[in-house]
C-alpha positions as CSV (number, residue, x, y, z in Angstrom):
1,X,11.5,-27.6,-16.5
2,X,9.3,-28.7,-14.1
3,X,6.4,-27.0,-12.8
4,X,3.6,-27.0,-9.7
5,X,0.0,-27.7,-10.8
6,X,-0.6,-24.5,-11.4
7,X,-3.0,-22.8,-13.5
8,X,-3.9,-19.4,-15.3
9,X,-7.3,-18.7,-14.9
10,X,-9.7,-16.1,-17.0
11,X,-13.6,-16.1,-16.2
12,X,-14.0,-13.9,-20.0
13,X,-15.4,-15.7,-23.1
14,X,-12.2,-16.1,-24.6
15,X,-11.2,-17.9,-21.6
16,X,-9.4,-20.7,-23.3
17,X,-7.2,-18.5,-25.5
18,X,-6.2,-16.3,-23.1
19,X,-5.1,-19.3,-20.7
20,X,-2.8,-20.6,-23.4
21,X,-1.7,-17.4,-24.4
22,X,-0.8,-16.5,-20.9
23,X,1.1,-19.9,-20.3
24,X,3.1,-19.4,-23.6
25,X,4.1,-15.9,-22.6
26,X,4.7,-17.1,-18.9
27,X,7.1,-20.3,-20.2
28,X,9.0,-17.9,-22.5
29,X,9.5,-14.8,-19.7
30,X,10.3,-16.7,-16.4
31,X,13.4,-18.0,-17.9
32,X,14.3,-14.5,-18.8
33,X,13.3,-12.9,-15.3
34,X,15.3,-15.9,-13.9
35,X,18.9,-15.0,-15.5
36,X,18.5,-11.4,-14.6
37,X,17.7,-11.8,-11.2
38,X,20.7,-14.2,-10.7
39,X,22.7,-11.7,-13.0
40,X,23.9,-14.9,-14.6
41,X,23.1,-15.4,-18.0
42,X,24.1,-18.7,-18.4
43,X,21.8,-20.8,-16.2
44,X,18.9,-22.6,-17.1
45,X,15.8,-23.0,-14.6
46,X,15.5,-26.6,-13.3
47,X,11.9,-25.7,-11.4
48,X,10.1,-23.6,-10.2
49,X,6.7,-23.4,-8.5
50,X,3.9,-20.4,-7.7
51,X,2.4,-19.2,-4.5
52,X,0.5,-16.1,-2.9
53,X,2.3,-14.0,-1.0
54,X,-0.5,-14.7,1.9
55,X,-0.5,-18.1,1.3
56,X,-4.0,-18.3,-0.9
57,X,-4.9,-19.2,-4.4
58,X,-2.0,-19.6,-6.8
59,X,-3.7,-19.5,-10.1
60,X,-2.3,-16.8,-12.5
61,X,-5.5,-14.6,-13.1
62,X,-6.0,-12.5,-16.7
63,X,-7.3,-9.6,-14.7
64,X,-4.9,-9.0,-11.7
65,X,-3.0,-11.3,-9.9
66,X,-0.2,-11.1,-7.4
67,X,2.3,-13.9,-7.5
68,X,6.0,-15.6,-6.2
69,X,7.8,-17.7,-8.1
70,X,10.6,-19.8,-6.7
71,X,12.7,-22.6,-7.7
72,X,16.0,-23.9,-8.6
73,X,18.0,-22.8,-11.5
74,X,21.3,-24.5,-12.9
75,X,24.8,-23.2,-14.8
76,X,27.0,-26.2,-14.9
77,X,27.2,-28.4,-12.0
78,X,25.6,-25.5,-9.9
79,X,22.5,-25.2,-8.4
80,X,21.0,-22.0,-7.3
81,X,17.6,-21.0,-5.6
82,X,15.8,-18.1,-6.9
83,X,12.9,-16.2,-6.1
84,X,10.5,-13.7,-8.4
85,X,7.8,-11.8,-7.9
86,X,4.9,-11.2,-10.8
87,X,2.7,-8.5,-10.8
88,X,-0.4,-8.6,-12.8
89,X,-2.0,-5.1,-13.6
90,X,-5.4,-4.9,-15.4
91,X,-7.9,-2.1,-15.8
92,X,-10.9,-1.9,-13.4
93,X,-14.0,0.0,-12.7
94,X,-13.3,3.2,-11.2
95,X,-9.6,3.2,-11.5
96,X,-9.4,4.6,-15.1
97,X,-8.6,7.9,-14.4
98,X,-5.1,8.8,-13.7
99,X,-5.8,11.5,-10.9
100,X,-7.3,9.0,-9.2
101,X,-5.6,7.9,-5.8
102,X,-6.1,4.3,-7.2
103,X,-5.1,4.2,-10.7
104,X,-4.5,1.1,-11.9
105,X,-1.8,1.5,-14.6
106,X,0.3,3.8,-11.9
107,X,2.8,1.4,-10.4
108,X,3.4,0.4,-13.9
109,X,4.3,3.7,-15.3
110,X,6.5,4.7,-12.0
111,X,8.7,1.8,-12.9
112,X,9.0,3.0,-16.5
113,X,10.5,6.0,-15.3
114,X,12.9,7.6,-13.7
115,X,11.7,8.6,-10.4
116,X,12.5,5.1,-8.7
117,X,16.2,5.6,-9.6
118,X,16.4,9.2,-7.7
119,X,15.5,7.6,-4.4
120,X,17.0,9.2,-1.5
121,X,19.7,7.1,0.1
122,X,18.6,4.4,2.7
123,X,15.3,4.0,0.8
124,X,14.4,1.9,-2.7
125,X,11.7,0.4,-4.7
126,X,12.5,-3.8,-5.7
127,X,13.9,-4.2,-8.9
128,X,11.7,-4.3,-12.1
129,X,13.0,-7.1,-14.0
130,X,10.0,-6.7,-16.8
131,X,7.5,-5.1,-17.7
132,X,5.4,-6.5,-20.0
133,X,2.5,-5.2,-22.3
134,X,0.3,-7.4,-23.1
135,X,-2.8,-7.4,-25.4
136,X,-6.3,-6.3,-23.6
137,X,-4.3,-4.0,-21.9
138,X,-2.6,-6.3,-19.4
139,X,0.9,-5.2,-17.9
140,X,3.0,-8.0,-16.0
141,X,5.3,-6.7,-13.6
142,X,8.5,-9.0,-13.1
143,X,10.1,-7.4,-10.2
144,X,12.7,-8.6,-7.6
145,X,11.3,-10.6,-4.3
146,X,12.2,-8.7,-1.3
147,X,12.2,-10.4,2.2
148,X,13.0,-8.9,5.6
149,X,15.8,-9.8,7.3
150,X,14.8,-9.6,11.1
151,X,11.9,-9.9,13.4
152,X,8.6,-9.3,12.0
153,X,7.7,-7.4,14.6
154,X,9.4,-4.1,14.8
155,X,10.8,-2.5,18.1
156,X,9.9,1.1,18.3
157,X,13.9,1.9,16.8
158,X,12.9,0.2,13.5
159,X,9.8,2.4,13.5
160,X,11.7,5.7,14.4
161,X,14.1,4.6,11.8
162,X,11.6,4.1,8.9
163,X,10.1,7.3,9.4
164,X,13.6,9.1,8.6
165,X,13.7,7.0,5.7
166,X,10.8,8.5,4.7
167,X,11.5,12.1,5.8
168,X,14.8,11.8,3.8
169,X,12.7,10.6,0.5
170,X,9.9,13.3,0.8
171,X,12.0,16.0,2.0
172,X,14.6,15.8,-1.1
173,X,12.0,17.0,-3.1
174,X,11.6,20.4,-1.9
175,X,15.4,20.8,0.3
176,X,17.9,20.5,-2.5
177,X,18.4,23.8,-5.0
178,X,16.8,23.7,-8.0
179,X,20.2,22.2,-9.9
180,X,20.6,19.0,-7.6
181,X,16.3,18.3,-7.4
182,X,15.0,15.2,-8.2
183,X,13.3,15.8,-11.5
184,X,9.4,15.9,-10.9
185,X,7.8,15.2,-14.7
186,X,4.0,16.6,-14.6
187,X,2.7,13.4,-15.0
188,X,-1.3,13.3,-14.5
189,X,-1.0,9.8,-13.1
190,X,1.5,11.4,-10.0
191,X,-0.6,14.1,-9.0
192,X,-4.3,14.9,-9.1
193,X,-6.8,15.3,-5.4
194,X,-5.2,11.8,-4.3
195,X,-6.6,11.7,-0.5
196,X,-10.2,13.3,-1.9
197,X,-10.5,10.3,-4.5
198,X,-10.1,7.8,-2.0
199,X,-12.5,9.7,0.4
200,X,-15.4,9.1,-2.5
201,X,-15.5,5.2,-2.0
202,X,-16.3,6.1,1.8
203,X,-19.8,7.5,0.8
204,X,-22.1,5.0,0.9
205,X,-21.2,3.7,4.3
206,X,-21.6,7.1,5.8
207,X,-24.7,8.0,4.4
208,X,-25.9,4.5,5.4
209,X,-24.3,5.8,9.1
210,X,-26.2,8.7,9.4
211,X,-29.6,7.7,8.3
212,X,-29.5,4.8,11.2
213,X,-26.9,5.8,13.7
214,X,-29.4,4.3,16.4
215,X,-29.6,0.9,14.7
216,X,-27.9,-1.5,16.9
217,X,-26.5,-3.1,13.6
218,X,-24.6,0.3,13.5
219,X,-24.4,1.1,17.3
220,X,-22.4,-2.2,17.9
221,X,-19.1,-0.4,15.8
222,X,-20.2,3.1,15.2
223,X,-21.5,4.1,19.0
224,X,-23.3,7.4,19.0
225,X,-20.6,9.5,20.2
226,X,-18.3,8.7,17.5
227,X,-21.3,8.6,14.8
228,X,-20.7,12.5,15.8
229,X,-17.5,12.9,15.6
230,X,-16.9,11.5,12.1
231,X,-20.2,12.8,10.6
232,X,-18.6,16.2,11.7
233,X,-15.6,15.0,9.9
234,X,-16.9,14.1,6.8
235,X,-18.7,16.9,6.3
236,X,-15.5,19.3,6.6
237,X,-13.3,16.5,4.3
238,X,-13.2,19.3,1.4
239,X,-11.7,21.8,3.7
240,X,-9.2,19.4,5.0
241,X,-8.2,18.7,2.0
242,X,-8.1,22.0,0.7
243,X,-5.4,22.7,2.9
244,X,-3.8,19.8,2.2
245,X,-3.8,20.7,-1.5
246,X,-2.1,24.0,-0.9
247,X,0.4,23.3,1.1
248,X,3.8,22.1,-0.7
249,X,3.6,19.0,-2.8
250,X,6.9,16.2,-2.5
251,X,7.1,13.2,-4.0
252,X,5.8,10.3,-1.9
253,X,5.0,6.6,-1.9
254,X,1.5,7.5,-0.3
255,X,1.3,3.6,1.2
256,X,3.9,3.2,3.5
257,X,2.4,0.7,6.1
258,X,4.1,-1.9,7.8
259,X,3.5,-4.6,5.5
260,X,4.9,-2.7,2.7
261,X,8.1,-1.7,4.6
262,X,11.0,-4.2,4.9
263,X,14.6,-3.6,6.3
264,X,17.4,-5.4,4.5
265,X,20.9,-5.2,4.0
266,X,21.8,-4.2,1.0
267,X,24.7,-5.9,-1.0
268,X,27.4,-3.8,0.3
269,X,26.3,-5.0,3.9
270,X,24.4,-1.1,4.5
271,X,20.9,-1.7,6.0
272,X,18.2,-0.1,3.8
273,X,14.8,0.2,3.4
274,X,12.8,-1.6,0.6
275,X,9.0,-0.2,0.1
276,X,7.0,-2.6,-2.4
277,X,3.7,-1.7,-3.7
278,X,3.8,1.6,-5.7
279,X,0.7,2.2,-6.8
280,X,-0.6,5.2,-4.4
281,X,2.6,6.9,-5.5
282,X,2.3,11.0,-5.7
283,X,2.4,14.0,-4.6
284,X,1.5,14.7,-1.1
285,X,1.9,17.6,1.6
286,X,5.0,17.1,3.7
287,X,3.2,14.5,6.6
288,X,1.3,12.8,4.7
289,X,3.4,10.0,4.2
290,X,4.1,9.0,7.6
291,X,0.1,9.6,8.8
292,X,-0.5,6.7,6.3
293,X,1.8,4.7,9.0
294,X,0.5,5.8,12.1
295,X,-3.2,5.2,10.8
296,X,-3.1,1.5,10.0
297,X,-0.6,0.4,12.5
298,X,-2.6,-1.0,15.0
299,X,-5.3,-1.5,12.9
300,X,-3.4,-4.6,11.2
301,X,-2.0,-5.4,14.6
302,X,1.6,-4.1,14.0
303,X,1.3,-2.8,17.4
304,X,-1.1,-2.6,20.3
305,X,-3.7,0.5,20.3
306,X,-2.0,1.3,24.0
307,X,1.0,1.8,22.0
308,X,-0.4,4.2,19.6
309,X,0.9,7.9,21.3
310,X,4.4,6.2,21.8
311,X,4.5,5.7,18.1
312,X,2.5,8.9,17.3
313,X,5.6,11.0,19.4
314,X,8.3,8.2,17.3
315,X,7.2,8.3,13.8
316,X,6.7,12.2,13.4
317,X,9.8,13.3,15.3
318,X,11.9,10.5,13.5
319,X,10.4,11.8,10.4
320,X,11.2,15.6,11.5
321,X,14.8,14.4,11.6
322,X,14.8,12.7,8.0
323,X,13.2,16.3,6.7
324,X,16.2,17.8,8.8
325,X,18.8,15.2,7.3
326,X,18.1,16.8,3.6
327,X,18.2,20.3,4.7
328,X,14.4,21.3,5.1
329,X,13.6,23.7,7.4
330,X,9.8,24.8,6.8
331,X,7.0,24.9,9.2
332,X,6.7,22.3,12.0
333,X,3.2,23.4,11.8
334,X,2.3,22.2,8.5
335,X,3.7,18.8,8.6
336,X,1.7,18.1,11.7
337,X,-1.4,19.4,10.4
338,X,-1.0,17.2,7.4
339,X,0.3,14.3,9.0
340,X,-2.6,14.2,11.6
341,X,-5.2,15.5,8.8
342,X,-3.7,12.2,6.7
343,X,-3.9,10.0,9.4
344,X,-7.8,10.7,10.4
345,X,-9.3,10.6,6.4
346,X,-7.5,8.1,5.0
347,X,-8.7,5.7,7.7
348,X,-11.3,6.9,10.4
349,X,-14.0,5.8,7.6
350,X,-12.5,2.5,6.7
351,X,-15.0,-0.3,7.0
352,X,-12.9,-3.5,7.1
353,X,-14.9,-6.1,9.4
354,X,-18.2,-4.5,9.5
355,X,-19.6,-3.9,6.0
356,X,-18.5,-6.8,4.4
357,X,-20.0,-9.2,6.9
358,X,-23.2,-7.0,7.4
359,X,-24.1,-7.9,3.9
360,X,-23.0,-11.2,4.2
361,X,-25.2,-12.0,7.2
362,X,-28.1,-9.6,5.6
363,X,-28.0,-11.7,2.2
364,X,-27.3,-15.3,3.3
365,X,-28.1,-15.6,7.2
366,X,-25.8,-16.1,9.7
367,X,-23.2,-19.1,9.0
368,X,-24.0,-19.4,5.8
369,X,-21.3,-20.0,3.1
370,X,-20.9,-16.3,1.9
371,X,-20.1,-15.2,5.5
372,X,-18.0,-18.1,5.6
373,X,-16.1,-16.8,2.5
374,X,-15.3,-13.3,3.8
375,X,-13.9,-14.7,7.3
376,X,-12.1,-17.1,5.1
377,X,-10.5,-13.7,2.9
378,X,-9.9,-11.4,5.5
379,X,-7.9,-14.4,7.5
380,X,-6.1,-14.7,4.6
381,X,-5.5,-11.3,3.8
382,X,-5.0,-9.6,7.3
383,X,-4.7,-13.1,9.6
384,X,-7.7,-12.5,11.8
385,X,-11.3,-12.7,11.2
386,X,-13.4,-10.0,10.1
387,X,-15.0,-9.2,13.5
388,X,-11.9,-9.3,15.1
389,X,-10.4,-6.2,12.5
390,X,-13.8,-4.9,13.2
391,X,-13.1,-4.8,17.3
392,X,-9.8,-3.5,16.3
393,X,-11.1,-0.6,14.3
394,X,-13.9,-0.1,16.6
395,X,-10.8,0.7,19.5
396,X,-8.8,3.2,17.5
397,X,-11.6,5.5,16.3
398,X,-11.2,7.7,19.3
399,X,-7.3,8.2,18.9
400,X,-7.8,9.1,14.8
401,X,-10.4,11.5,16.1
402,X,-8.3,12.9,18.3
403,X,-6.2,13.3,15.2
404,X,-8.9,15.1,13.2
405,X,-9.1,17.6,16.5
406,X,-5.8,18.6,16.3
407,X,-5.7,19.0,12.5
408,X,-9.1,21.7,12.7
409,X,-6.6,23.0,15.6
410,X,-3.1,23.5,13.7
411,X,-5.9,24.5,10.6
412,X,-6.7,27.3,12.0
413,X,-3.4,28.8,12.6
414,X,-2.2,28.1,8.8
């Protein structure tokens, strides 16, 4: 076998043992994940190499990594490519606690069950190859390497389309009788106050908001009128999601964003949707799910923010149909008010491009290598800089607060 100059790194004290430890474990598993992703157990990996999935750093990290293999792999005289993903889960601060929307040891657990094999038709998880337990409670995911066959950029069909995917998924939770239901185990790690958790990491900035909303530090993103409006918001999150809490709970993957959508076709030639990343995985109010999508969609420059009511009328009434598709017939009311509720707190707080480089400038100076460093990660991460996701944010504020109104609207009538 022959391999890319690759490493596994560890920044702990035992960093030399757990670099050869990880590197024995890694030459022994690939060849395993190898065979059963060709469903071939006969050939024999040639090479193979590493990469990010956004093209950064390739180095297998002890504490959490996220990375591709590829290669060629031989049975006989015949050579065939292959392609793996490796997932590397490890405890961190604040994600201990399995009601928490971001517990680490989630997407783990979901593939150890059942609940990925009761998907509803049209939608699936990748395949979990592996799943590895390794000691200082490290879990390596092996799973399958999905890639989008089409445009990257989505004409509003694909969106409409997703968004019955989704409907379909959530709604087969509470349509079909009690005989034909997707089981739902009472697992502490599925449900939980999932949007109020992730609403806590959102405090600091506020407070640092409304203590200085004339600072023109703060009045260059947060103008006054929208210090306002999302002041007024956070102070009625706990009735929001009070609601939200009552209202009935489905199964959902509670991260369905563009870039962790990707339509396929499936071996039998039928086009279906693959969602990756698990790990927000729970139970959520009918809506939810698809206000996820709306939120972020021009926020990551899926679409323009002059496209934003197109796909706000698309995404719910294409969802609306996948409910339909499964037999639900609840309140309209409801899914909008947690759909629009959804879309408004999980991202009308969201920081991305102008905390991060605040500090940066505030600790180092302007130009210096730390503010370097975070342009460098968010062009990596996102593909733009961080004051352009800033300006981006900045110019969809007022259509997520225009979300938040008609939530305390439909609230009001529930």
């Amino acid at each position: 076998m022959t391999t890319s100059a690759n490493e596994v790194s560890d920044t702990g004290a035992a960093a030399t043992d757990a670099r050869d430890r990880f590197a024995e474990i890694l030459a022994k598993r690939l060849p395993e994940v190898v065979r059963m992703a060709l469903a071939d157990s006969s050939v024999a990996v040639v090479t193979w190499t590493s990469r990010s999935p956004k093209g950064g750093p390739s180095a297998l990290d002890v504490g959490g990594s996220l990375l591709v293999f590829d290669g060629i792999a031989r049975a006989g005289d015949v050579e065939r490519p292959w392609s793996v993903v490796l997932k590397v889960l490890a405890p961190a601060a604040g994600k201990d606690d399995p009601a928490h929307i971001g517990y680490w040891k989630r997407e783990a657990l979901l593939y150890g069950s059942k609940l990925r094999d009761d998907l509803s038709a049209g939608l699936r998880a990748p395949r979990c190859y592996k799943c590895d337990e390794l000691e200082g409670d490290i879990t390596w995911l092996w799973l399958e390497h999905v890639a989008e066959d089409g445009e990257r950029v989505w004409p509003i069909a694909r969106w409409a389309l997703a968004a019955r995917y989704l409907g379909r998924f959530n709604g087969a939770y509470l349509a079909a009788p009690a005989d034909r239901n997707p089981a739902l185990p009472p697992a502490p790690w599925l449900g939980g106050r999932r949007l109020r958790t992730g609403l806590e990491r959102h405090e600091p900035l506020v407070a640092r908001i409304a203590t200085a909303p004339d600072n023109p530090a703060v009045r260059h993103w947060w103008p006054r009128p929208i210090v306002d409006a999302v002041l007024r918001l956070w102070d009625e999150r706990d009735a929001f999601c009070e609601v939200l809490e009552r209202l009935p709970q489905a199964f959902g993957h509670g991260d369905a964003i563009r870039r962790n959508l990707f339509f396929r076709n499936s071996a039998s030639g039928a086009e279906e949707l693959v969602a990756i990343d698990w790990e927000f995985a729970g139970y959520y109010a009918l809506g939810e799910e698809v206000g996820q999508t709306l939120s972020v969609a021009s926020a990551f420059y899926d679409i323009e923010p002059a496209e934003l009511p197109a796909l706000d009328e698309t995404l719910f009434d294409g969802y609306l149909a996948g409910l339909r598709d499964v037999g639900w017939r609840g309140d309209e009311r409801s899914v909008r008010f947690a759909y629009a509720a959804h879309a408004a707190l999980r991202n009308l707080f969201n920081a991305v491009g102008t905390m991060a480089p605040d500090e940066a400038r505030r600790n180092t100076g302007p130009g210096r290598p730390v503010e370097a460093m975070w342009n460098a990660m968010a062009l990596q991460k996102f593909g733009h800089s961080w004051e352009k996701l800033a300006e981006r944010r900045a110019e969809i504020r007022p259509f997520l607060l225009d979300r938040a109104d008609e939530a305390r609207r439909l609230m009001e009538t529930l």
